[in-house]
MARKE-703875 format. One record per residue (C-alpha): x, z negated, y negated. Coordinates in steps of 0.05 Angstrom, whole numbers, padded with zeros to 5 digits, always signed. Example, Ala and Ser with C-alpha at 12.3 -4.5 7.8 and 13.67 -1.06 7.14 Angstrom:
+00246-00156+00090
+00273-00143+00021
This chain:
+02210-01817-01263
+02209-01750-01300
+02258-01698-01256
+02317-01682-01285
+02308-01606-01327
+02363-01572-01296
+02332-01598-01234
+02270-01577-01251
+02292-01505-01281
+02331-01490-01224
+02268-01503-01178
+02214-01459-01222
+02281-01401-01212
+02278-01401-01140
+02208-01399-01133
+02197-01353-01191
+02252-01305-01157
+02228-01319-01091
+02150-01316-01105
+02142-01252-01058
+02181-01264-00998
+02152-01336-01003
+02075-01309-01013
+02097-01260-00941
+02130-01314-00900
+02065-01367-00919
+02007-01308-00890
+02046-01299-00840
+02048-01374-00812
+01974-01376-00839
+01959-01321-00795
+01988-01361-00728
+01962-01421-00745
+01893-01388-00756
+01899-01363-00675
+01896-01444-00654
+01920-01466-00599
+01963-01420-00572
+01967-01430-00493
+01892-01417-00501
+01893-01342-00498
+01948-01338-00450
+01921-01303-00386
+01906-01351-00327
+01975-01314-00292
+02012-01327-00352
+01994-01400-00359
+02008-01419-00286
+02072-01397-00289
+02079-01437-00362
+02060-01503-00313
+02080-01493-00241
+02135-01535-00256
+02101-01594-00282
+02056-01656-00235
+01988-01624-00215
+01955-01679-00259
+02004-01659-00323
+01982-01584-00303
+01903-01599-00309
+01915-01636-00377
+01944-01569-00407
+01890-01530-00377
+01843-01562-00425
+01880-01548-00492
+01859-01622-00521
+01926-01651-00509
+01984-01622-00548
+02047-01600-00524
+02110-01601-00548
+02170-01549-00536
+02229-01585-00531
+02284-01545-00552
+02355-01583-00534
+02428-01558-00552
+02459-01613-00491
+02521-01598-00455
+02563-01657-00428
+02624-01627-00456
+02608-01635-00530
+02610-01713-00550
+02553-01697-00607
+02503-01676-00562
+02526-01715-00491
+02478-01768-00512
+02416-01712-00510
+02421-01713-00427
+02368-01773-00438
+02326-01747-00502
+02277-01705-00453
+02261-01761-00412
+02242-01805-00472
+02197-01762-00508
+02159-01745-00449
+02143-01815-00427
+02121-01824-00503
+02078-01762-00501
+02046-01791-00437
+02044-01858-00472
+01990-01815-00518
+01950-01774-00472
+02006-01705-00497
+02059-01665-00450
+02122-01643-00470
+02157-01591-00438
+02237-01574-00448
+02230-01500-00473
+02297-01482-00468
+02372-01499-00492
+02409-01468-00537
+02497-01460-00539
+02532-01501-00581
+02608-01494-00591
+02649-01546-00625
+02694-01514-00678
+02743-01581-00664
+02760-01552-00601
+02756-01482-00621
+02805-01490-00690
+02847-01444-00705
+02841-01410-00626
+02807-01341-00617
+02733-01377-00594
+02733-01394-00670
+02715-01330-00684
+02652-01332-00658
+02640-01403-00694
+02600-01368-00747
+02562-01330-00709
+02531-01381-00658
+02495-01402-00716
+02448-01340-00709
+02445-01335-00639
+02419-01412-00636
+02366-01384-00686
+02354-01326-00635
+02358-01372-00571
+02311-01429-00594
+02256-01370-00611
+02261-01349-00537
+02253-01423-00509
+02180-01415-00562
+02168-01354-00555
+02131-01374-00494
+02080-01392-00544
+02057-01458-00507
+02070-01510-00552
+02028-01539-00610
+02093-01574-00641
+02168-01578-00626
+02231-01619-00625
+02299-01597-00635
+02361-01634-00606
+02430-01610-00633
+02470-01630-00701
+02540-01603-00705
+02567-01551-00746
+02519-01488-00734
+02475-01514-00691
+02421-01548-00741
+02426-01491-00794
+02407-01448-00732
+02360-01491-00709
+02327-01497-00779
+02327-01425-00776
+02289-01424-00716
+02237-01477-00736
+02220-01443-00796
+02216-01375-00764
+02164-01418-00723
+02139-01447-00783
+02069-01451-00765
+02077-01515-00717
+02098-01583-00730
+02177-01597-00717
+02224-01656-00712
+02291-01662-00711
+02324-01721-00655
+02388-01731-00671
+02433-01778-00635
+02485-01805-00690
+02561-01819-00698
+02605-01840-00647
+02636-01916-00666
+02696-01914-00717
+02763-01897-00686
+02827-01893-00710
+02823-01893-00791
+02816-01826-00819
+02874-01840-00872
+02927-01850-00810
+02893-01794-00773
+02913-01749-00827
+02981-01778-00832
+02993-01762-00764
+02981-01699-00769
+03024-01683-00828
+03080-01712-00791
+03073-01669-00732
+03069-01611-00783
+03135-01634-00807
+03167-01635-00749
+03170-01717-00764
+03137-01748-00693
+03120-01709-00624
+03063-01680-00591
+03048-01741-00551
+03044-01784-00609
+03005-01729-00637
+02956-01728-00573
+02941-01806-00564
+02921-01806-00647
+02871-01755-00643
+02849-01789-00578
+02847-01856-00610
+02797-01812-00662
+02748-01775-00623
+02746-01824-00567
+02660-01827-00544
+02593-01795-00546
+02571-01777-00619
+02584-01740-00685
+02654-01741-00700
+02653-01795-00759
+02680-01757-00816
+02634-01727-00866
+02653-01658-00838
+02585-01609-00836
+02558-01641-00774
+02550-01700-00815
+02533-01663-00875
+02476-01633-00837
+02452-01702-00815
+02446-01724-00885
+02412-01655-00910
+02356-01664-00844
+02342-01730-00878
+02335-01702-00943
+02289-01650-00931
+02241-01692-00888
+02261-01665-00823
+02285-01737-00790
+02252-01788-00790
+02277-01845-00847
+02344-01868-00818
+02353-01836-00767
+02412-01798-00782
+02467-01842-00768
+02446-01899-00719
+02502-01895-00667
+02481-01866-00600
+02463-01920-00544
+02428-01970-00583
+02358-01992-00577
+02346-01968-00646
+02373-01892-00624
+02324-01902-00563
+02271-01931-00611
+02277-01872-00661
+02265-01812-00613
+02216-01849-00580
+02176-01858-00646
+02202-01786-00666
+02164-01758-00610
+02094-01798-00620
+02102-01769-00696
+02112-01708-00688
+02049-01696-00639
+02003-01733-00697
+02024-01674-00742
+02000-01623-00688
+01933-01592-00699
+01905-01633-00647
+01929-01695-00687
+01910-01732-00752
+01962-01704-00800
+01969-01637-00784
+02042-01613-00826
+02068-01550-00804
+02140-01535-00810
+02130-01484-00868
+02104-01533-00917
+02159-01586-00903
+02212-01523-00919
+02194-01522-00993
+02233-01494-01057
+02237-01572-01085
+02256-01588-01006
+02314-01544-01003
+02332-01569-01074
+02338-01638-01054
+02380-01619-01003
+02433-01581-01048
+02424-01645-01089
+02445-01690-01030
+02503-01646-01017
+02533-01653-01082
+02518-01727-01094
+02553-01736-01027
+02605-01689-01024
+02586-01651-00968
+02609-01597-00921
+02626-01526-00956
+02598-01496-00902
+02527-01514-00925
+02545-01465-00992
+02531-01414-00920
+02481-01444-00880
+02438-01464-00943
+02420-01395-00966
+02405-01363-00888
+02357-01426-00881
+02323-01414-00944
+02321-01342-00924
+02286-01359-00864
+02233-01388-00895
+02228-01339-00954
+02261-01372-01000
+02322-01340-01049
+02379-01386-01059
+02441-01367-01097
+02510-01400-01112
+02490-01394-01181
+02432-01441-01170
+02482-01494-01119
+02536-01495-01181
+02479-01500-01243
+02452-01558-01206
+02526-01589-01179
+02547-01591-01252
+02486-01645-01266
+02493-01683-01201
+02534-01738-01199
+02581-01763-01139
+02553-01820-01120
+02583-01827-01043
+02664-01823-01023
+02667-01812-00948
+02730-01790-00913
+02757-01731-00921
+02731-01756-00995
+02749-01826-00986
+02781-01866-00932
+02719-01894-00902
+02679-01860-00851
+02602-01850-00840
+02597-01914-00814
+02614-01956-00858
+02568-01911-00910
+02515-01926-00862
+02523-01993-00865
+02546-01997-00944
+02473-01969-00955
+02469-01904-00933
+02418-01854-00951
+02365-01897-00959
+02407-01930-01022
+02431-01854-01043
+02359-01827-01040
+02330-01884-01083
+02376-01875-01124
+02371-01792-01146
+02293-01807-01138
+02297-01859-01194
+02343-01816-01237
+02294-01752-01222
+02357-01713-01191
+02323-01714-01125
+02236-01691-01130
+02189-01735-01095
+02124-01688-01092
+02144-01660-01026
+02118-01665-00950
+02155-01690-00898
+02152-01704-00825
+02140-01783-00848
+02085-01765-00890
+02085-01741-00961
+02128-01757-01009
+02210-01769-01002
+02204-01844-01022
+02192-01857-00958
+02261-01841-00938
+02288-01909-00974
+02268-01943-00922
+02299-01960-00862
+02283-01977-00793
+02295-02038-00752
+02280-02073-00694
+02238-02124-00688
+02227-02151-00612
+02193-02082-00579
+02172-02052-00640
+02211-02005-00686
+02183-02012-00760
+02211-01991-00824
+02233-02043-00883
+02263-02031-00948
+02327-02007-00950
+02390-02035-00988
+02366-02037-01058
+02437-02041-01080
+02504-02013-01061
+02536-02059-01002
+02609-02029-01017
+02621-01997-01082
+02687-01963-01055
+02631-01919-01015
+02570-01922-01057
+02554-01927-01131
+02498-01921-01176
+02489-01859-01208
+02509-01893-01283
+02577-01906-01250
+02594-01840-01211
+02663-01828-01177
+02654-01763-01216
+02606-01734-01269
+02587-01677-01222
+02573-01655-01157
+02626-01649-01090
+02618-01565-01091
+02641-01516-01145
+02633-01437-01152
+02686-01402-01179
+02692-01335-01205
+02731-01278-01242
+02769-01212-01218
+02765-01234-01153
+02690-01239-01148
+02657-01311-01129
+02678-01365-01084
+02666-01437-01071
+02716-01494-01075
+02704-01570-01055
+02742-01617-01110
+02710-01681-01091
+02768-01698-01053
+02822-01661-01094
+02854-01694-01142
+02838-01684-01219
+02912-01668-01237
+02909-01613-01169
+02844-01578-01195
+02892-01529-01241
+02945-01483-01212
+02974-01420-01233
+03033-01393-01185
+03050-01329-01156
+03019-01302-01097
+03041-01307-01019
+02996-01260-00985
+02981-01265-00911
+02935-01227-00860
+02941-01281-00814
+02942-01360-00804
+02994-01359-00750
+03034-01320-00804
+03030-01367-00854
+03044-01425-00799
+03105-01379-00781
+03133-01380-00849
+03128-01447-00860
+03163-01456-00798
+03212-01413-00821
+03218-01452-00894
+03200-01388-00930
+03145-01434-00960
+03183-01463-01027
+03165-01477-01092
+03099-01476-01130
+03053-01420-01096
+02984-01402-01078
+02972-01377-01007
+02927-01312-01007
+02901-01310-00937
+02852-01244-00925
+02819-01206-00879
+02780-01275-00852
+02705-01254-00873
+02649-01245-00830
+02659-01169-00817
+02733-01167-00812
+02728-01233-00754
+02666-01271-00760
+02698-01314-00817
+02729-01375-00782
+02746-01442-00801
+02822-01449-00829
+02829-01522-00825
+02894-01514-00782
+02929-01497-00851
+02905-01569-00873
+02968-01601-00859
+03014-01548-00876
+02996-01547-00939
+02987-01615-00954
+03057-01632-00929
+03083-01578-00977
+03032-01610-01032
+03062-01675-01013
+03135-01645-01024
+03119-01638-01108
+03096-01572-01106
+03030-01543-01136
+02998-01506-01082
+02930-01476-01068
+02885-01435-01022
+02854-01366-01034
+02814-01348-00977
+02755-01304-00952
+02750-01338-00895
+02715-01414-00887
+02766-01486-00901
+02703-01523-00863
+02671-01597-00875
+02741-01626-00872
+02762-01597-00937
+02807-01641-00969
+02869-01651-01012
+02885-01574-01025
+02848-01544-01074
+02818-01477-01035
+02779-01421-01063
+02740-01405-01000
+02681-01350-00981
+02716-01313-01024
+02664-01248-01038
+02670-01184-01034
+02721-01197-00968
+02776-01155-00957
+02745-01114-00904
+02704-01080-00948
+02754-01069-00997
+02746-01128-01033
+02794-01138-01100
+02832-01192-01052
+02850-01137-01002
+02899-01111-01073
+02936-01173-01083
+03008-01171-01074
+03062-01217-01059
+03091-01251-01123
+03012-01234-01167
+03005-01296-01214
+02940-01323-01195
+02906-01375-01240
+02857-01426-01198
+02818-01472-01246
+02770-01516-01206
+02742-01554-01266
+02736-01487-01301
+02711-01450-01253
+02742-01392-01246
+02792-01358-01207
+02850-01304-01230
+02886-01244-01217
+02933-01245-01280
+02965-01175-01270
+02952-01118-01314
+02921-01064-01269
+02905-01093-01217
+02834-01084-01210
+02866-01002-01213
+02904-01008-01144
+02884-00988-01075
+02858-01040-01031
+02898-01060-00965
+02879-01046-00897
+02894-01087-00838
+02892-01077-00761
+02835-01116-00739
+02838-01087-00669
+02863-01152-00640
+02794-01194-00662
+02759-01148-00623
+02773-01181-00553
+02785-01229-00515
+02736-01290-00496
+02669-01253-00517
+02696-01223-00576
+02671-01164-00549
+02604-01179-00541
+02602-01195-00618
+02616-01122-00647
+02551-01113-00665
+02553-01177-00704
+02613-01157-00740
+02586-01091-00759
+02510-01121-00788
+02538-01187-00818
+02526-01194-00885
+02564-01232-00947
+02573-01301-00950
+02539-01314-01011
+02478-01282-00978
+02487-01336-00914
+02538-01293-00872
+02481-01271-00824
+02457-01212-00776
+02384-01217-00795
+02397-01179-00868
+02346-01191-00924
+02291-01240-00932
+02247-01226-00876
């Protein structure tokens, strides 16, 4: 199938624009691959201590560099239900390394914060940056430069982008991502939101408030909306960094046992040692990264990804710019409608088809490229099929060649919508990004006068205080990366919705993040230049007709002047303490934009 030509002219513009930092990042991985097998030129000292802790016999099979190892690289804590199930991953993959003559080794751990627990709290704050200090903390567990391939264990929000970060910083070794799936569907998603909107209201109590959201997160796994841990599941799959179907198997089953067991065995076969030796920096391609903007479009994804997209490309020299995510949403259809979206969850998309259906699909429609490596093996056709159990064995079969449930899935003739989940906007404000895949059509336009906050807890204040009325759009600054590590804003969610709800036309403006539970609200998020650098939000005033046109794309001051006026200042003195915050002022002060990936590290390395 031919690939689509805005598919294949946004491809030839990111590597055209990224042909030098590409052409750098490539010698240098050639370079460390050309040194071999790295534990070999460690001093005897040096690679004593790298084995003390393992059995003698383990220790003398490592002294002879035949057998690869692999750096296991885990983000477990018990407190976390997406990554409770990795307490077991370490013991798996080392009895399958054994099972092949290898050694595995668990390098190190990395944090990883839930921004469910953290919403709208203080610990949000540092949401955004975890992401980079998971990149920095995976490439101290490698650093100890032992390990001819590795696997990396985490999934939620910023823990995959900065695990991606890591492998391709790494990029001269084979990698695999484990995952460990989706908890079991809970309470539906539609009454969960309900719920909350009545509490918002003042309508129903805390208690009845508490035993919903229990009833909703209630066991080990990805929460199972299609929030950006999700979203991240689905791009790992996309670009050939899981193995096919492995995203969302629930955790517990033999097929989640089966999966990292097989993950494991694979990913020492693309070793140097092995028969299919794939480093990490030729699985992180241009058409790779494509694909995955593709599958976050066609699915709806988290707007986070708009973020983590670009610093992973960086990472692996590659130039990616909203431009090139909107050129490329406006020819991709939505093809998937999972909650917030829809009303079903990622369960019942798994089992309606998944994206073994959704990548055969873009494949034979050329939205999605074929011609690229993977950890399977060349070429992303193998990712429509899926695996299954068969007695002992795990083996792969062809996946649903049609939709199981087209309230979830379609074919890409008969789209939910004509484009993709993710939109950029821009105008006198500068650029942001808005989901609309699950806003409705008649929502996507509003023009109303400003209400301008520096806060969230002032804008849950005045709607507390019923200064909230009428049609309005609610101008919440000072939320980027420099002015507070740019957290999520979800708490608004049902604020606004119940005032939505009420018949009024309201909307977001934001440069801060809405997060993968974007929903009925139409917000203008990552809104660059931020206001703490003076940004042309930072000179919006109460009562400013804005005009927000999703479909349009573009976003509004309509005053005469305005552009003229002195930007606002704001007291951020109070984000700079309190549980760490502290410890992230350097962050603060080094972060760059959003639409450069919101990270420390600064240009294209």
């Amino acid at each position: 199938m031919p690939i689509h030509p805005t598919v294949e002219a946004v491809t030839a513009r990111i590597a055209a624009r990224s042909a030098g930092s590409r052409s750098d990042y490539m010698e240098r991985m050639r370079r460390a691959r050309d040194k071999g097998v790295a534990r070999a030129h460690l001093g005897c000292s040096n690679f004593a201590h790298a084995v003390a802790g393992m059995p003698r016999a383990t220790q003398m099979d490592m002294a002879t560099n035949a057998a690869p190892n692999i750096g296991i690289v885990t983000a477990y804590n018990d407190m976390l239900s997406a990554h409770a199930p990795f307490e077991r991953f370490p013991r798996l993959i080392k009895a399958a390394a054994e099972e092949v003559g290898a050694t595995a080794q668990v390098a190190g751990g990395v944090p990883a914060m839930c921004d469910g627990v953290t919403q709208g709290e203080p610990g949000m704050e540092l949401s955004l940056f975890s992401r980079d200090v998971i990149a920095m903390s995976a490439a101290v567990a490698l650093t100890h430069n032992c390990f001819d391939a590795a696997v990396f264990m985490g999934m939620c929000d910023k823990i995959a982008p900065g695990l991606v970060m890591a492998a391709a910083t790494f990029g001269h070794i084979p990698c695999i991502f484990l995952p460990a799936g989706p908890m079991p569907s809970g309470l539906s998603n539609d009454k969960k939101a309900e719920t909350r909107q009545r509490f918002a209201a003042g309508e129903i109590g805390r208690d009845e408030l508490l035993k919903a959201e229990m009833a909703s997160y209630h066991s080990p796994g990805i929460c199972t909306f299609y929030g950006t841990a999700n979203t991240n599941q689905m791009l790992m799959e996309v670009m050939g960094l899981h193995l096919p179907g492995a995203s969302f198997a629930n955790p517990g089953q033999d097929i989640r046992d089966g999966l990292t067991v097989a993950g494991a065995k694979r990913v020492l076969s693309l070793t140097a040692q092995g028969d299919d030796y794939t480093p990490t920096c030729e699985i992180l391609s241009e058409k790779a990264f494509v694909n995955g903007i593709v599958g976050l479009h066609a699915t709806g994804g988290s707007t986070n990804l708009a973020i983590h997209l670009v610093a992973m490309a960086r990472a692996a020299g590659i130039i990616i710019t909203w431009e090139d995510m909107s050129e490329l949403s406006q020819v991709t259809p939505l093809i998937a409608r999972v909650y917030p979206n829809g009303l079903r969850d990622v369960n019942h998309f798994y089992a309606a088809g998944g994206l073994q259906y959704l990548i055969g699909e873009l494949l034979s429609t050329g939205h999605m490229q074929d011609d690229v490596r993977t950890v399977a093996g060349d070429g992303l056709s193998r990712y429509t099929q899926e695996p299954k159990v068969k007695g002992d064995a795990l083996v792969w079969e062809d996946g649903a060649g049609e939709s199981l449930d087209t309230d979830i899935l379609r074919r890409v003739a008969e789209p939910f919508q004509p484009t993709g989940g993710l939109t950029l906007l821009s105008g006198n404000l500068g650029e942001s990004v808005i989901k609309i895949s699950a806003v409705k059509p008649e929502r996507r336009l509003v023009e109303a006068p400003a209400r301008v906050f520096d806060h969230q807890d002032a804008v849950q204040a005045a709607f507390k205080a019923g200064e909230l009325t009428g049609d309005f759009i609610c101008v919440l600054r000072f939320q980027g990366p420099q002015a507070n590590g740019m957290p999520e804003l979800h708490k608004l969610t049902p604020i606004l919705g119940v005032l939505q709800d009420r018949g009024n036309r309201v909307a977001l403006v934001t440069d801060g993040r809405m997060s993968g539970a974007s929903g009925k609200i139409p917000a203008a998020i990552h809104l660059t230049p931020e206001a703490a650098v003076g940004g042309p939000i930072a000179k919006i005033r109460d009562g400013d007709r804005l005009r927000l046109d999703a479909e349009g794309g573009t976003l509004t001051v309509l005053e005469e002047g305005f552009e003229a006026r002195e930007a606002a200042t704001a007291d951020l003195s109070a984000n700079e303490y309190g549980l760490g915050r502290e410890l992230f002022a350097p962050f603060r002060a080094a972060v760059g934009s959003a639409s450069e990936g919101a990270s420390v590290f600064g240009g294209v390395r």
